[in-house]
ZAKELUM-748698 format. One record per residue (C-alpha): residue number from 0; chain; x, y negated, z. Coordinates in Angstrom, 1 decimal, always signed. Each point is the difference from the previous one (the first is absolute). Example, Ala and Ser with C-alpha at 12.3 -4.5 7.8 and 13.67 -1.06 7.14 Angstrom:
2
<pt num="0" cadena="A" u="+12.3" v="+4.5" w="+7.8"/>
<pt num="1" cadena="A" u="+1.4" v="-3.4" w="-0.7"/>
//
This chain:
67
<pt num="0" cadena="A" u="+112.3" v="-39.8" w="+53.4"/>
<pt num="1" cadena="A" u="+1.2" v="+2.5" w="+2.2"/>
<pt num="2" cadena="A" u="+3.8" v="-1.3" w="+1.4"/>
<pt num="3" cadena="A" u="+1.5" v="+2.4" w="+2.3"/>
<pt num="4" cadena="A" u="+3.5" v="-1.6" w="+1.9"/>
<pt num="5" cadena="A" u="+2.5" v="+1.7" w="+1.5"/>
<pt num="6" cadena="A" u="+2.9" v="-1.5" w="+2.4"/>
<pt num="7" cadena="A" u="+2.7" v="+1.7" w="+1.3"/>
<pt num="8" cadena="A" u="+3.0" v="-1.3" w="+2.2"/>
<pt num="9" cadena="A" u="+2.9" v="-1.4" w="-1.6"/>
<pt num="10" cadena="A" u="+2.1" v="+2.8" w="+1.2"/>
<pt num="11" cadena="A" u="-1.6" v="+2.8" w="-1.2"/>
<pt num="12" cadena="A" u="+1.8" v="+2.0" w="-2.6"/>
<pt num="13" cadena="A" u="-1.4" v="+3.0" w="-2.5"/>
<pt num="14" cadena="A" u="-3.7" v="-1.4" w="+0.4"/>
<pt num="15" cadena="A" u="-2.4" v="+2.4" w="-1.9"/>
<pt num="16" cadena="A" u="-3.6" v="-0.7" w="-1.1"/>
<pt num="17" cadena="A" u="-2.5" v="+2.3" w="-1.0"/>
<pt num="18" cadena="A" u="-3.9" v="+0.3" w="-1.0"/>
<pt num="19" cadena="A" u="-1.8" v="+3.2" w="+1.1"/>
<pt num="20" cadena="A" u="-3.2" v="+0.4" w="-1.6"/>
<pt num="21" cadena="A" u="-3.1" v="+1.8" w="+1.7"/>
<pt num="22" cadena="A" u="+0.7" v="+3.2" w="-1.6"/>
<pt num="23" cadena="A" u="+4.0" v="+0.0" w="+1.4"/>
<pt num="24" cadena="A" u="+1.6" v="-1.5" w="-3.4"/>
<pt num="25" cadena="A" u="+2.3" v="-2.7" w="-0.4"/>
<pt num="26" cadena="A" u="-0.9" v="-2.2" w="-2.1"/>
<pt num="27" cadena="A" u="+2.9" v="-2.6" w="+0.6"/>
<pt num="28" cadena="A" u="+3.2" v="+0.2" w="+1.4"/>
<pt num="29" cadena="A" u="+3.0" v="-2.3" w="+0.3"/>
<pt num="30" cadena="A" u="+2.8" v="-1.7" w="+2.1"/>
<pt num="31" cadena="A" u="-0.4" v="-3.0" w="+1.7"/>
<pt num="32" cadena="A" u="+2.6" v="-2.5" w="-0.3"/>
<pt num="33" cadena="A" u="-1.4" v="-3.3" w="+1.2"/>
<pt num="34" cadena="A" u="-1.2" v="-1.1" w="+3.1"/>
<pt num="35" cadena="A" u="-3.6" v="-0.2" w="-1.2"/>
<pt num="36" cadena="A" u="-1.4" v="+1.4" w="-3.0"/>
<pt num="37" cadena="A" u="-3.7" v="-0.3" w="-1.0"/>
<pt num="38" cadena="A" u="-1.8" v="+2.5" w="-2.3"/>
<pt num="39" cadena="A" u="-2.9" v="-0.3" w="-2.0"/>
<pt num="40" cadena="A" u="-2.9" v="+2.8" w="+0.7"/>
<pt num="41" cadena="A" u="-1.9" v="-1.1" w="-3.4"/>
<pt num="42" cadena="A" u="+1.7" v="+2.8" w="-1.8"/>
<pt num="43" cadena="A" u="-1.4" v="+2.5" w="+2.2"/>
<pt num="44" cadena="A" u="-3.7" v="+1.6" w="+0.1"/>
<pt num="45" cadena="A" u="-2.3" v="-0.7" w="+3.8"/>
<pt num="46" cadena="A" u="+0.5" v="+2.3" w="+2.5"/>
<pt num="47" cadena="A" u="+2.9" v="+0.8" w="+2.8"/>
<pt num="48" cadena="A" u="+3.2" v="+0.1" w="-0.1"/>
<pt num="49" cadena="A" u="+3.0" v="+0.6" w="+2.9"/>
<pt num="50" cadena="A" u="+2.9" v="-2.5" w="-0.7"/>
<pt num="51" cadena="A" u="+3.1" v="+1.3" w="+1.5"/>
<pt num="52" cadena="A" u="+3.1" v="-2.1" w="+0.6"/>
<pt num="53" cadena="A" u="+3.2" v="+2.4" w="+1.1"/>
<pt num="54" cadena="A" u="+3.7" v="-1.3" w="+0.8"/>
<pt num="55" cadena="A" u="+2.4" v="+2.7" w="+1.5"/>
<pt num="56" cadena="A" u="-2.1" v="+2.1" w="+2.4"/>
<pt num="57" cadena="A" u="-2.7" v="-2.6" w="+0.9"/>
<pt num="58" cadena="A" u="-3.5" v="-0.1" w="-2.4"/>
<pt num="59" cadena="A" u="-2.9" v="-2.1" w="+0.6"/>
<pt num="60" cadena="A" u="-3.4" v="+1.3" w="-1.8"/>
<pt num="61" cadena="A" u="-3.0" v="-2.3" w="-0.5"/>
<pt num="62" cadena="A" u="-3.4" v="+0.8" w="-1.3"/>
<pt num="63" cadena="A" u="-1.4" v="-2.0" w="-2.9"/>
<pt num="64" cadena="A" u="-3.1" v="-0.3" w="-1.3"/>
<pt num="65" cadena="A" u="-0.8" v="-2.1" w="-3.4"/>
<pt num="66" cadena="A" u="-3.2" v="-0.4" w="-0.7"/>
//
């Protein structure tokens, strides 16, 4: 399986999450409104993918590759 968690602080409000494929297209967007939230890769075809978390002003972007 291919689990991906997230945590953010308890004190973070308007906490977005989205899935950038290779080619530049979401494939997945949402808010966040726990603390940690885990999401399931299965869905998805292999290959990269940038996870971006944003909250106000402030975004974090990982690369993820599912192979």
């Amino acid at each position: 399986m291919h689990i991906i968690t997230i945590n953010i602080d308890d004190n973070t409000e308007n906490v977005q999450l989205e899935i950038i494929d290779v080619l530049g297209k979401t494939v997945f967007q949402t808010n966040l409104k726990e603390t940690k939230t885990s999401f399931n890769l299965n869905q998805y075809p292999n290959g990269v993918y940038i996870f971006k978390v944003s909250s106000n002003n402030i975004s974090y972007t990982e690369k993820i590759i599912k192979q």
